[in-house]
C-alpha positions as CSV (number, residue, x, y, z in Angstrom):
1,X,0.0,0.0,0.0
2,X,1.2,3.4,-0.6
3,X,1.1,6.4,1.7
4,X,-1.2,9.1,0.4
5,X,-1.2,10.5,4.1
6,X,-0.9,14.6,4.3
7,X,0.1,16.8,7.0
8,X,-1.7,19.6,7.2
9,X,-2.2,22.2,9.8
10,X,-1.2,20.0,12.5
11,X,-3.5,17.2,11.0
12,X,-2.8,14.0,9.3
13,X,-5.6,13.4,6.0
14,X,-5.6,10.1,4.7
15,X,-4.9,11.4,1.0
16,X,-4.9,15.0,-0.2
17,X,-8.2,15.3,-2.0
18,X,-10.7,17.9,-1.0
19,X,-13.5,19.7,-3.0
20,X,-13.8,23.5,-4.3
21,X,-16.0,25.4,-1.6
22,X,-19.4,25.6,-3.9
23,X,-19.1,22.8,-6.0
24,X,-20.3,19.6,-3.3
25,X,-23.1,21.7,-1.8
26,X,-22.1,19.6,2.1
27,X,-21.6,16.4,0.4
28,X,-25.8,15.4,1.1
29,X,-26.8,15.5,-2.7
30,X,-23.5,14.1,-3.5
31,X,-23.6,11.2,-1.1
32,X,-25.6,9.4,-3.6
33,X,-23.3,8.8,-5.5
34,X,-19.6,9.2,-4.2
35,X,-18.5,8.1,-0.3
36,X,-17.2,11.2,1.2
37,X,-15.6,8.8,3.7
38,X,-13.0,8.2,1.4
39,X,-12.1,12.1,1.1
40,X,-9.0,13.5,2.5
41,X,-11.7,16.1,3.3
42,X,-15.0,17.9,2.5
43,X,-15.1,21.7,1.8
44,X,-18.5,22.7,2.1
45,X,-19.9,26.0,0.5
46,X,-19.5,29.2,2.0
47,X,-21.7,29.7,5.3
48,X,-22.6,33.3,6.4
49,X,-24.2,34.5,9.6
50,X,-27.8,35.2,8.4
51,X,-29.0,33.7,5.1
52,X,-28.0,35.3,1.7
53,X,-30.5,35.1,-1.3
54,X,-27.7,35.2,-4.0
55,X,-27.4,37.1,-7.4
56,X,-30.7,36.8,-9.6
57,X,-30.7,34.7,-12.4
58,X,-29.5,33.2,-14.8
59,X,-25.9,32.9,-13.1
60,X,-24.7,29.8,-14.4
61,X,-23.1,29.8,-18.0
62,X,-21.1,27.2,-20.5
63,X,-18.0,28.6,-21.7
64,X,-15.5,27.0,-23.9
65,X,-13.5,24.2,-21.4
66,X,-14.9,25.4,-17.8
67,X,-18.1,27.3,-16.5
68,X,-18.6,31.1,-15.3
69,X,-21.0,31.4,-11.9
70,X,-22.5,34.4,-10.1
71,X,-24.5,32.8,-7.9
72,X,-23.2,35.2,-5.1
73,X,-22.7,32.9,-2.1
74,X,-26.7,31.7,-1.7
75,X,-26.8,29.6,1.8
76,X,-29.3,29.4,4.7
77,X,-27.2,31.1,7.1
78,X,-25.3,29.7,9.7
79,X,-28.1,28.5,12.2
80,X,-29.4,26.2,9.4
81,X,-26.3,25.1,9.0
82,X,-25.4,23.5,12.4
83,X,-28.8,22.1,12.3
84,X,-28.6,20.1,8.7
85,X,-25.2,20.4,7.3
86,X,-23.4,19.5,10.2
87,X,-25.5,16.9,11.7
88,X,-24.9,14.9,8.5
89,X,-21.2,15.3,8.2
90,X,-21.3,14.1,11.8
91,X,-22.4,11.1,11.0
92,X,-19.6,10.6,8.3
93,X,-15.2,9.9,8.7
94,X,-14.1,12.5,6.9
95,X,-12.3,16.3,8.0
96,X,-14.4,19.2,7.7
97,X,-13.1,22.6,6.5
98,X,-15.7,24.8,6.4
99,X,-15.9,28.0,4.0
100,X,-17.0,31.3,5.6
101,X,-18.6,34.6,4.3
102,X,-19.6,37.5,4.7
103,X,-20.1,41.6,4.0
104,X,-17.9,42.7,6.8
105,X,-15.5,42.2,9.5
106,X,-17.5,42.0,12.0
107,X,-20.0,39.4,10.0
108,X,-16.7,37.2,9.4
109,X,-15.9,37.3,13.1
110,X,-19.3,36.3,14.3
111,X,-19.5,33.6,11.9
112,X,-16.4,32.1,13.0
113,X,-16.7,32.4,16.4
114,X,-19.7,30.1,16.4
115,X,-18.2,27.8,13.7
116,X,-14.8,27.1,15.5
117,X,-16.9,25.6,18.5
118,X,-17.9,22.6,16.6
119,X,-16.5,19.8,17.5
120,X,-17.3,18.5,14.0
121,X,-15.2,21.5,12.1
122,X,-11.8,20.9,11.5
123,X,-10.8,24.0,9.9
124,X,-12.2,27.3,8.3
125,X,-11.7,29.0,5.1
126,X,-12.4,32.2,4.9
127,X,-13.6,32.8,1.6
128,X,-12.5,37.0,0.9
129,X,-11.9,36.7,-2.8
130,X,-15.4,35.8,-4.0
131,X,-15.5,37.7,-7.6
132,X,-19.4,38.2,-8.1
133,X,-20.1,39.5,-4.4
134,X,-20.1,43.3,-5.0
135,X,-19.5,44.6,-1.2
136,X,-16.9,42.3,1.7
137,X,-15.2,39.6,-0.2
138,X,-14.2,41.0,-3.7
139,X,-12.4,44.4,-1.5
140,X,-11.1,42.2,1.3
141,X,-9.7,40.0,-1.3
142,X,-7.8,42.1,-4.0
143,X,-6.1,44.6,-1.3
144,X,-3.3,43.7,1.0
145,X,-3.7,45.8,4.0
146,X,-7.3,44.9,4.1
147,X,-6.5,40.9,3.4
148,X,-4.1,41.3,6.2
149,X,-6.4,43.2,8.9
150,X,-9.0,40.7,7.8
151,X,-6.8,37.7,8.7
152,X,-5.8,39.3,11.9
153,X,-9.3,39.7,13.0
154,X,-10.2,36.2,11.9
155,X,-7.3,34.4,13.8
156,X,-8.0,36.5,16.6
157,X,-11.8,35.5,17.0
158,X,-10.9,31.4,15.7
159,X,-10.1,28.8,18.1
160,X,-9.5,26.3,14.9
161,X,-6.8,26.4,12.1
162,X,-7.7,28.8,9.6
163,X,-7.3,29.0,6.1
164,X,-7.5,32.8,3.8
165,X,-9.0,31.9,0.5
166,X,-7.3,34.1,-2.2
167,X,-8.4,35.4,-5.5
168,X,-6.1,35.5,-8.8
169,X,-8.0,39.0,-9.7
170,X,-4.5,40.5,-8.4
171,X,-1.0,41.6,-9.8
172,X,1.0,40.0,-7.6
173,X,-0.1,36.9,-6.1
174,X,3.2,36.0,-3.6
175,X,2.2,39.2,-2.1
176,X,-1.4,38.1,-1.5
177,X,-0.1,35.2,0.1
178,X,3.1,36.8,2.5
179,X,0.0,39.1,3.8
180,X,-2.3,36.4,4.7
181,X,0.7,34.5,6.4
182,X,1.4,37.6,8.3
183,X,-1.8,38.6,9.2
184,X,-1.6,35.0,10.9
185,X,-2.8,32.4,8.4
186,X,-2.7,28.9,9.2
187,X,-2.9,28.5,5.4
188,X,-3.8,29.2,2.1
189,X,-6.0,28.1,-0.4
190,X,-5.9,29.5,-4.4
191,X,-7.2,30.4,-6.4
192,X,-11.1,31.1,-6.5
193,X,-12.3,31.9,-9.8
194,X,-11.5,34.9,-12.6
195,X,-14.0,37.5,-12.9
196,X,-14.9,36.8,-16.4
197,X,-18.4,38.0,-18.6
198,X,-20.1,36.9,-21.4
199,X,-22.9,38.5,-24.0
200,X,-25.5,37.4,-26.6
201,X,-24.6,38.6,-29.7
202,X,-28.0,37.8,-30.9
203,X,-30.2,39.3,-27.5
204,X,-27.5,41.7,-27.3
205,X,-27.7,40.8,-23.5
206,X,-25.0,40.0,-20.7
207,X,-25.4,36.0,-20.9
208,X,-25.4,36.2,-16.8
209,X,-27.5,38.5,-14.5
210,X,-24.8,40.2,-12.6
211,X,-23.2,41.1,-16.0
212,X,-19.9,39.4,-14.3
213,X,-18.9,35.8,-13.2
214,X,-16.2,33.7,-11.6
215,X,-14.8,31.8,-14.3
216,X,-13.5,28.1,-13.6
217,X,-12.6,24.8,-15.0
218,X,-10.0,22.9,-17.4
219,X,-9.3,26.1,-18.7
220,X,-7.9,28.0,-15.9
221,X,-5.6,25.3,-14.7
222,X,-2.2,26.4,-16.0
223,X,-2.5,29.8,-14.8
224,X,-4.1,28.2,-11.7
225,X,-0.5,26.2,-11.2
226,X,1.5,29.2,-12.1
227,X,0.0,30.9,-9.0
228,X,0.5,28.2,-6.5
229,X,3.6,27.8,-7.3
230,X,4.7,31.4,-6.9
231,X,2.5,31.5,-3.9
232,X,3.6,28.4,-1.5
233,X,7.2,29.8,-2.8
234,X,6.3,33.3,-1.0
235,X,5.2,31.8,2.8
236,X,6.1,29.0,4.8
237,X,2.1,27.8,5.6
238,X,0.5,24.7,3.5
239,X,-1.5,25.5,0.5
240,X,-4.2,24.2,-1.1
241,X,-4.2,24.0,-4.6
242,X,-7.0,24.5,-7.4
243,X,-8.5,25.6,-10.4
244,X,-9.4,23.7,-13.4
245,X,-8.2,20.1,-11.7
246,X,-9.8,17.4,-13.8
247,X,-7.7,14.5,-13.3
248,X,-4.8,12.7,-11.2
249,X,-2.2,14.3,-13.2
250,X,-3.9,17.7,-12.9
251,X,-4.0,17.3,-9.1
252,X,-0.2,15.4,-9.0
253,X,1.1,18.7,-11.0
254,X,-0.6,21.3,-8.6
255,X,0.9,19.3,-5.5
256,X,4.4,19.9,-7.2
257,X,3.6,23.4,-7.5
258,X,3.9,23.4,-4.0
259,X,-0.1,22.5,-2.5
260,X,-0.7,20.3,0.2
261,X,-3.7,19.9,-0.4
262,X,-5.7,20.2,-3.9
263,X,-9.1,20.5,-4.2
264,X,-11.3,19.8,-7.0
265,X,-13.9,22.5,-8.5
266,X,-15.9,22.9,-11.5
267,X,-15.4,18.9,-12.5
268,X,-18.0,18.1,-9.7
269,X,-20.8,18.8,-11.9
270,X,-19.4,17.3,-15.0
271,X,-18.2,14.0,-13.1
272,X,-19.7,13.4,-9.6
273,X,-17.2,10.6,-8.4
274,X,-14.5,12.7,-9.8
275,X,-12.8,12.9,-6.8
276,X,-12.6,9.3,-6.0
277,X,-11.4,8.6,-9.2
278,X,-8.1,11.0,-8.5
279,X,-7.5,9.6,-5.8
280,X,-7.5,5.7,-6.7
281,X,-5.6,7.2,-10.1
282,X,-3.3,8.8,-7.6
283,X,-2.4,5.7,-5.8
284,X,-2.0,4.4,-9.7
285,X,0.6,6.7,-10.1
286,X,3.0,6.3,-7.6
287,X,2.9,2.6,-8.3
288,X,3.9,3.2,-11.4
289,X,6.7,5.7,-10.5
290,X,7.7,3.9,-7.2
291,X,6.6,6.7,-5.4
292,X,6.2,5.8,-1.4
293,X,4.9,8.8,0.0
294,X,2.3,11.3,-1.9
295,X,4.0,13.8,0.6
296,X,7.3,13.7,-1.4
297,X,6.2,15.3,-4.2
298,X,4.8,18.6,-2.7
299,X,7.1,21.6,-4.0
300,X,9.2,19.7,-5.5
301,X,9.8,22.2,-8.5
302,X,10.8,24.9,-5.7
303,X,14.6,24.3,-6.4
């Protein structure tokens, strides 16, 4: 057997496969058809203190090799959360890291305060880079001194390990990433998705209601590793890696970018036991290259 074991924030995951906050709802409608049990970890969507309608529709749209989204962070709220959500991953063996939002500081803060006392949550990612959010995330998330205030507060008010979700919508990424780590990330996670748009030629129409999207998917991958790399070269925390991962070698090639962790996205909808799949393909791999330890690999292009 091989070791696909990861260390991460003081934890040990059986293999490094997560999901992309927003793409496995909590894992319920997934369950179906994939066991989360055999997860390094589940992500779940971003949770806010009092429930968010969203954008208005349409907000999903086809492009050429991913997807663009605005659905703008829809979810229950927090209370609805404990009470569904997390009795159901409760019942299951897997770590869960779970994605926070919200419009301000002070909504992060409360959010995470009541999240980090569950027994049940291993982590929390605090989601500050979502592109198709108008007010909070997209400011917190594009400006250092804010990202790192942000962080502070967040650490501060967090009695787990937490991790700053960054967006690619800046110019220098490794900056991003030494201002999370010294606002007191545990660590990282990149990248959310481009802001991207898209019109009807023939409606003469924006193709999405918010105008914008996040786009994601196979397309975004190589700029996707570009980033991490420069990134988990910047700061000394783990990473998790993503964008555009739609395979084993996808997911082997981020983790020698420099992630820990890598977490699959847009391929959800497209492939439902995706994950599963990478991981079993993983295990494939290092057979094949007499690879011991999945751990060996990560950053090993940081020579």
């Amino acid at each position: 057997m091989r070791d696909l074991s990861v260390s991460f924030c003081g934890m040990k995951f059986k293999n490094p496969v997560t999901c992309a906050s927003g793409t496995f709802g909590s894992g319920i409608e997934y369950s179906e058809f994939v066991d989360i049990d055999k997860l390094g970890a589940l992500t779940t969507k971003g949770v806010s203190v009092t429930a968010w309608e969203g954008n208005a529709t349409p907000r999903v749209a086809e492009t050429p090799s991913g997807m663009m989204n605005a659905i703008g962070l829809q979810n229950p709220g927090v209370d609805v959360f404990i009470q569904r959500d997390l009795a159901f991953l409760r019942e299951h063996d897997v770590p869960v890291i779970v994605n926070v939002c919200g419009h301000s500081t002070e909504e992060y803060v409360e959010a995470v305060k009541i999240l980090s006392d569950r027994e049940e949550v291993s982590c929390l990612e605090i989601n500050v880079s979502c592109p198709n959010v108008k007010e909070g995330g997209i400011a917190f998330g594009t400006d250092a001194k804010s990202l790192f205030s942000i962080t502070q507060a967040v650490k501060k008010a967090s009695k787990k390990p937490v991790i700053m979700k960054l967006s690619p919508n800046v110019t220098d990424i490794a900056l991003m990433a030494r201002s999370a780590e010294e606002g007191g990330a545990d660590a990282i996670s990149l990248i959310n998705t481009f802001t991207a748009m898209k019109i009807d030629i023939y409606r003469k129409c924006f193709v999405l209601a918010n105008r914008t999207g996040g786009l994601s998917g196979p397309a975004i991958h190589p700029i996707a590793v570009r980033m991490v790399y420069e990134a988990s070269k910047a700061v000394k925390i783990p990473v998790i890696g993503m964008g555009g991962i739609a395979c084993a070698e996808d997911a082997i090639e981020m983790m020698m970018a420099g992630a820990t962790l890598v977490a699959v996205g847009m391929m959800n909808f497209h492939e439902p036991a995706l994950m599963t799949d990478i991981i079993k393909d993983m295990e494939g791999y290092m057979e094949k290259t007499g690879l011991e330890r999945i751990s060996d690999i990560i950053g090993c292009m940081h020579g």
